[in-house]
C-alpha positions in Angstrom: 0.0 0.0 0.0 1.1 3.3 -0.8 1.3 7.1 0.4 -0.4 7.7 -2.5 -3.3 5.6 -1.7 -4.0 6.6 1.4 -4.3 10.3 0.7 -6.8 8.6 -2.2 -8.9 7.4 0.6 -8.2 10.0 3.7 -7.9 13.2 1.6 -5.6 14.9 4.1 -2.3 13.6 5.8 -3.7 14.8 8.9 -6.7 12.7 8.5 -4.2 9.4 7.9 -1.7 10.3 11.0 -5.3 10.5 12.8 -6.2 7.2 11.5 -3.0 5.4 12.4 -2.4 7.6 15.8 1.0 8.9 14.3 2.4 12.1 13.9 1.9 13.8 10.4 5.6 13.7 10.4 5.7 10.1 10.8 3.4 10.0 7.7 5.5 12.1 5.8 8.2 9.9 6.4 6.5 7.0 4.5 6.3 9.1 1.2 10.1 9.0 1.6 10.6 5.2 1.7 11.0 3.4 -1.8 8.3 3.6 -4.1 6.1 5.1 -1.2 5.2 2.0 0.2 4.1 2.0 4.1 5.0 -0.5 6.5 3.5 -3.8 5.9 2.1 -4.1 9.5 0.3 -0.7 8.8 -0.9 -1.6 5.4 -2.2 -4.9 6.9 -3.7 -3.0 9.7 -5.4 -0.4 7.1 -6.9 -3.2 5.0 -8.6 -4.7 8.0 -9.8 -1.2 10.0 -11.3 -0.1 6.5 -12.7 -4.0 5.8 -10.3 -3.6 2.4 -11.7 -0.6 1.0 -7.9 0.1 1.5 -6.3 -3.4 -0.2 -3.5 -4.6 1.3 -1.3 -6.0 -2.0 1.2 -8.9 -0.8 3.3 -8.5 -3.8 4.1 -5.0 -3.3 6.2 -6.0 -0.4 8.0 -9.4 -1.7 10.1 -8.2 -3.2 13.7 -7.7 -1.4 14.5 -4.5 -2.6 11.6 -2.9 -1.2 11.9 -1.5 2.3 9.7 -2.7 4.8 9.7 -2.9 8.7 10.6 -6.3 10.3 12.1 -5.2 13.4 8.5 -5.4 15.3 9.6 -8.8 17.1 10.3 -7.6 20.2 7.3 -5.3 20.7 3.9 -6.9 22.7 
C-alpha cells in the first residue's frame, strides 16, 4: 500500500496520521521510503480497520528491494 493511496482514501495527511495515531511527520516519512510504500504491519492494519476498502497487496512487499519494517519482534 502506498502514500499515494491513502491520501486517495483519507484526503488529508492529517486525517491518515489521525487514523494510524502517528504524527503527520511520521506519515511524511513514509512518502520518503521506496516507491512510497508503508509499512506492511500498517498496510495490513489499514486493509482490515477499513474491511479492504484500502487493499492490502502482498506483492508490493516481496520483493527484497523494497523496504519494509521487520524489526516489530520484540514489541507486545
Amino acid at each position: 500500500m502506498t502514500t499515494d493511496q491513502l491520501i486517495s482514501y483519507f484526503k488529508t495527511p492529517k486525517k491518515v496520521a489521525e487514523f494510524f495515531n502517528i504524527s503527520q511527520e511520521a506519515f511524511y516519512q513514509w512518502q520518503n521510503r521506496p516507491k512510497k510504500l508503508i509499512p506492511k504491519d500498517r498496510a495490513i492494519e489499514a486493509a482490515f480497520r477499513t474491511n479492504s476498502e484500502l487493499a492490502f497487496d502482498e506483492n508490493l512487499y516481496q520483493n527484497k528491494g523494497n523496504y519494509h519494517c521487520n524489526n516489530h519482534k520484540n514489541e507486545r
